[in-house]
N, C-alpha and C positions, 0 to 999 in steps of 0.2 A: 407550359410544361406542368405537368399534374404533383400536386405537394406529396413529400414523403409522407405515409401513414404517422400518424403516432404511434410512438411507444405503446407496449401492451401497460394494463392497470397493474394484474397478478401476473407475477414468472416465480421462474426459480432461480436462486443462486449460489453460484457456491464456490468456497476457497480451496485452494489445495494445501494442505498441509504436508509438507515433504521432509524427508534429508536428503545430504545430499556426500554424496561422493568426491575423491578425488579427480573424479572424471569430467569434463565438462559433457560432452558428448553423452556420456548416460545420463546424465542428468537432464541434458534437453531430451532426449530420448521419455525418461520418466514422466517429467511434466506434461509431456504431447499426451503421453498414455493416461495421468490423471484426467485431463483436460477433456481429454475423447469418452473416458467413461463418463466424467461429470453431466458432460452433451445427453451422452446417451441414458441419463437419470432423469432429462428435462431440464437441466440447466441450461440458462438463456446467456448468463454474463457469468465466464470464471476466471477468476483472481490466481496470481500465482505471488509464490512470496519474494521480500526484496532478493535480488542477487541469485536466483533459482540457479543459474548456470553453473555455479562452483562451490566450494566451503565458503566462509568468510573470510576472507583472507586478509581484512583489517584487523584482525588481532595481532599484528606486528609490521612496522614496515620496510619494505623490500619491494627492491623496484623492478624485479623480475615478474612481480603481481601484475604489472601493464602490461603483461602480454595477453591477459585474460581479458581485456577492453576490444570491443570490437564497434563497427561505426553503425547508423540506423540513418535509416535503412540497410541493413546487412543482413549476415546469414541467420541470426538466431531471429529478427523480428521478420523478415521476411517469410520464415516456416510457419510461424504462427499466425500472421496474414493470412497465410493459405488454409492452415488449418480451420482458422475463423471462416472461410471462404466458405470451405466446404463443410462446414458445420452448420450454418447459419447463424453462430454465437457473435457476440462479443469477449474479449480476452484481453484483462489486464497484465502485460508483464515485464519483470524490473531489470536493466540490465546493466552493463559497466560499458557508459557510451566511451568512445574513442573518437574526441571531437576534430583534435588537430595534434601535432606532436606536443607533448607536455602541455597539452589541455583536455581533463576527463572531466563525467559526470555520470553522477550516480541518477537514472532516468529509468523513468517509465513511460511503455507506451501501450495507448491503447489502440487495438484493431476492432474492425468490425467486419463482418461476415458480409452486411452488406453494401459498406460504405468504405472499404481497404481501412489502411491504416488514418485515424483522427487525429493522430499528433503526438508529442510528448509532453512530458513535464520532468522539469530537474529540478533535484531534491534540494533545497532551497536553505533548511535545516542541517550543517554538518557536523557532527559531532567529533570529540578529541578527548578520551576517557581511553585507562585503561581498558586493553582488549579489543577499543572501538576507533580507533585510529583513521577515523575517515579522512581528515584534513588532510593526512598524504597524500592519499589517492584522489580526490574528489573537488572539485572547483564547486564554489555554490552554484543556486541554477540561476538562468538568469531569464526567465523565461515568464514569472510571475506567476501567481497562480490561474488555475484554468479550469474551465471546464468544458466538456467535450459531449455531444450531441448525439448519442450513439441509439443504437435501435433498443437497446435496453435501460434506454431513460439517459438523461442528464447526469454523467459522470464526473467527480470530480478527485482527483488523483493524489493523495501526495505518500513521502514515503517515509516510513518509520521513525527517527527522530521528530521529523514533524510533526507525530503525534503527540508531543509536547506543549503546543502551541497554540493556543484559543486563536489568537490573530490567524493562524492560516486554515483552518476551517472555517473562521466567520467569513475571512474575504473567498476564500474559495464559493461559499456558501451564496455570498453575494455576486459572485457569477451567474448562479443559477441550478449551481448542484442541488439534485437531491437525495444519492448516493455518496459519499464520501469513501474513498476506500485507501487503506492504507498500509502497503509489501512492506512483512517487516520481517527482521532479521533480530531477536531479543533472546536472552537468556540469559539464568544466574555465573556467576563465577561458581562454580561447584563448591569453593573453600567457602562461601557466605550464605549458599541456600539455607542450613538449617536457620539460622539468626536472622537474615534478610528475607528472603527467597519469598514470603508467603505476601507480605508488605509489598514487597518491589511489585508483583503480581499485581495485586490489587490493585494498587496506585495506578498500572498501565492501563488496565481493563476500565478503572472508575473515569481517566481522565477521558477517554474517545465516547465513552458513553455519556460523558458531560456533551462533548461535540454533538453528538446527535440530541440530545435534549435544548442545548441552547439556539443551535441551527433548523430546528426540526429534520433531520436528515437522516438516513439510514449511515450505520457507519458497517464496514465491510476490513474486518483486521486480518488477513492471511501471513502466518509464521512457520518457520523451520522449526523441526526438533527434531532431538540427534544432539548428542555430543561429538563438537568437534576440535581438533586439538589444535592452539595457537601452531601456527607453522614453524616458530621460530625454538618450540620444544619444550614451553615452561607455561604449562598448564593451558585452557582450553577453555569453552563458553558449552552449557550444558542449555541449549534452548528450549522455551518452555514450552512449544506448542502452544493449545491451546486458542488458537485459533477462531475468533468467532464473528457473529451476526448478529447489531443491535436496532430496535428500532429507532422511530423520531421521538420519543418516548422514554428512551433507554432500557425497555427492557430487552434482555437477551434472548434473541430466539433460537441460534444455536450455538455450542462453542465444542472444540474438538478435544482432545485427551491433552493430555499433558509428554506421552511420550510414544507415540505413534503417529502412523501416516497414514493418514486419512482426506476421503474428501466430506467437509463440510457444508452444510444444505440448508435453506429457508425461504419455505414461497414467502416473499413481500408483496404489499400491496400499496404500490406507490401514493394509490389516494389519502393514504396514511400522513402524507408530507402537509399538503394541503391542510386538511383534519386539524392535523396539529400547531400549523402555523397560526393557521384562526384561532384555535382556543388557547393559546400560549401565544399572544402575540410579539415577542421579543424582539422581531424586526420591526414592528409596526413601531414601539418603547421605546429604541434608543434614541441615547442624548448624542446623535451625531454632531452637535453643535458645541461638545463640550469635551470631544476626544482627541482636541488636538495634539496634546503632549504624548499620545502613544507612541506617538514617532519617535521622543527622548528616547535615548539611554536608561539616564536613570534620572528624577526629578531630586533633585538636589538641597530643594528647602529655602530657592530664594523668590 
């Protein structure tokens, strides 16, 4: 049987940057429609942001929200399957799995155009912060980190909070990624942007662009923006957009506005990965023999 080609070196790629409505339905509707112009710009792999299907609806909890969970293979990854199909793309996207009764996870899956669906990942990072209430909704993932083989290079998945995390980009990394992309769903408390807002920014933007510098890896951040208002009636998450595309290198090659919707665009050049692994050699460096206590909690001082 004749091996699949390789991955192409140069493509293009590109995030979507959305809002999103009370509607699920126009919402998947919108995405399909960024996704297909994105295609039709030359984009080979597009990203959609975490939870594309509805508002965020952890900003308060209520358990009428699990009606918005649906199961994957299902109707929303299934369309996109197809859309993949018939595009010839690859297509990252995040959605509210509905595992078993009062078992969810917040998951992404990647299709390919010409490999169907490559699998998921579940969001393995949950977070529990005003506004951000995921631990109601959301079981960790259990599924480990992964990376996925796709016609647009070595994928490697995870989703928004985890972009907090050195440990899950290294190991992802150690899979074989050398894309890292990551559906996120971020924005100020509108009461603290003047005072925070510019910091909290930064700090996001500087931490995934560490990931690709210490990985050698491209990192791929697609976010919402749009204010959208807590459901529960007492104030809302104003997300920041901005949306971007960094190399192995960390520089930025593209990042989107801060409050529109847009798609987002960067030819990469995967041989970039390599390039850089060689001359920054950090996997070659580490003291694998001396990280056993990552796995602590917390080191205690005895």
């Amino acid at each position: 049987m004749a091996s699949s080609p390789d991955p192409p070196t140069h493509m293009k790629v590109a995030l979507v940057q959305m809002s999103m409505s009370e509607h699920p339905e126009r919402n998947v509707a919108s995405a399909e429609r960024h996704v297909r112009a994105a295609a039709a710009g030359g984009a080979t792999l597009v990203c959609l942001p975490e939870l594309f299907r509805s508002r965020y609806f952890c900003q308060s909890e209520d358990s009428r929200h699990f009606d918005l969970a649906e199961p994957i293979p299902g109707p929303t990854s299934q369309r996109f399957e197809a859309v993949a199909k018939e595009l010839g793309i690859t297509i990252v996207l995040s959605l509210f799995e509905a595992r078993a009764p009062g078992l969810y996870h917040n998951t992404a899956v990647v299709v390919d155009g010409a490999h169907g669906s490559l699998g998921c990942y579940r969001k393995m990072h949950i977070p529990d912060d005003p506004r951000y209430y995921e631990k109601f909704y959301f079981t960790p993932g259990d599924l480990g980190f992964r990376s996925f083989d796709s016609t647009a290079g070595k994928l490697g998945v995870l989703v928004c909070w985890d972009q907090w995390y050195p440990e899950a980009a290294r190991l992802t990394a150690l899979r074989g990624a050398e894309i890292l992309v990551y559906p996120t769903a971020i924005g100020w408390h509108p009461e603290e942007k003047d005072v925070l807002g510019e910091r909290q920014h930064d700090a996001w933007e500087i931490a995934q662009r560490a990931h690709a510098i210490s990985n050698g890896c491209f990192v791929l951040a697609p976010n919402r923006t749009g204010f959208e208002p807590d459901p529960s009636g007492h104030g809302g998450i104003q997300f920041w957009g901005q949306s971007f595309i960094a190399a192995p290198d960390g520089r930025v090659l593209a990042r989107g506005s801060p409050d529109r919707e847009e798609i987002v665009t960067a030819e990469i050049d995967l041989s970039e990965v390599r390039a850089q692994r060689i001359g920054w050699p950090f996997l070659r460096d580490r003291r694998i023999d001396a990280y056993g206590d990552i796995t602590r909690r917390y080191i205690d001082g005895d």
